[in-house]
N, C-alpha and C positions, 0 to 999 in steps of 0.2 A: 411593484417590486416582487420577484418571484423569490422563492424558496428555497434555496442549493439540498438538495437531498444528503445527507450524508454518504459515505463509503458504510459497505456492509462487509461484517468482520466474518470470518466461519469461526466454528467452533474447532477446528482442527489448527486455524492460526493460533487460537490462543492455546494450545494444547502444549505445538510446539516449542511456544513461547516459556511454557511452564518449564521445559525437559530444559531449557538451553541457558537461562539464564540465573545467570549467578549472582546478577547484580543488579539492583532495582531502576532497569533499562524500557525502555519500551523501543517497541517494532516502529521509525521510522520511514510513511512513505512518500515522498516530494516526486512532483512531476517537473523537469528540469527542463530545458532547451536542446535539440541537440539528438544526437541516435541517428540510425538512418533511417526513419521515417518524421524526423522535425521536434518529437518531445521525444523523454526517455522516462523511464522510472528511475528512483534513487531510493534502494531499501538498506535500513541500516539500523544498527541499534544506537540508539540517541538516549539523551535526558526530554523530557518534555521542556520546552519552549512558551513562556508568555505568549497570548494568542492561540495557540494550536488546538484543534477538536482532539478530543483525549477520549478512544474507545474503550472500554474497560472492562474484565469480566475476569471474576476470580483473582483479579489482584493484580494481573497482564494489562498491558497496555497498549495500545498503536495511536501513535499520533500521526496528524494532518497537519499543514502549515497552513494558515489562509489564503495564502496564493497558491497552492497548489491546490486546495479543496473544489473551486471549481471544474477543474479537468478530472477530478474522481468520483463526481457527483452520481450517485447511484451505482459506483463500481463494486465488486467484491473482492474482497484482498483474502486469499488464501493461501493454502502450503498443501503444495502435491510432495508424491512420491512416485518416483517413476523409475523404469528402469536406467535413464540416462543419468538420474538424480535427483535431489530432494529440493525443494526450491521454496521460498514464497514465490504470488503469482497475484496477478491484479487482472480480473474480467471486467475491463471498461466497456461499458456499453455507448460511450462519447466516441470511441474511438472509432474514424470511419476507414483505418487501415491500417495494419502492423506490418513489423518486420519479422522474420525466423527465430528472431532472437529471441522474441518475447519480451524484451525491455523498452522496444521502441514503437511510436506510434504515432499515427496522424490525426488531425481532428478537421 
């Protein structure tokens, strides 16, 4: 039986997380069916879920579902700033191809 590696959190996600939330939410990431590369990401602010791996630093949160943990195994979920806009963002290293959108991807 192997191991699932966790998702790795930045410290700029939970930063975000500090400025934006009003209400004791956590950062939501599910990988869904679907996009135009076969999965998609699903980021959102949620309550935590029975089951879920629960990231946590300084009081911030991001949860994982357990069917979606395997598809983010060893991924990094961050928050750029860019000139087109502010995003979270998920560097899967599963992933063996994306789409432009950055929310879709193949394995």
């Amino acid at each position: 039986m192997s191991l699932t590696l966790p998702p790795k959190v930045t410290d700029r996600t939970f930063a975000r997380l500090a400025e934006i939330s009003a209400a004791p939410q956590a950062l939501r990431v599910a990988v869904e069916g679907g996009g135009c590369s076969g999965f998609q990401y699903e980021i959102t602010l949620d309550s935590p879920d029975d089951g879920d791996l629960v990231l946590e630093k300084d009081g911030q949160k991001v949860v994982v579902d357990e069917v979606s943990l395997p598809f983010l195994e060893n991924a990094v979920i961050d928050f750029t700033e860019e000139l087109i806009g502010a995003r979270f963002t998920v560097e899967n290293p599963n992933a063996t191809s994306s789409c432009g959108c950055g929310t879709s991807f193949a394995m």
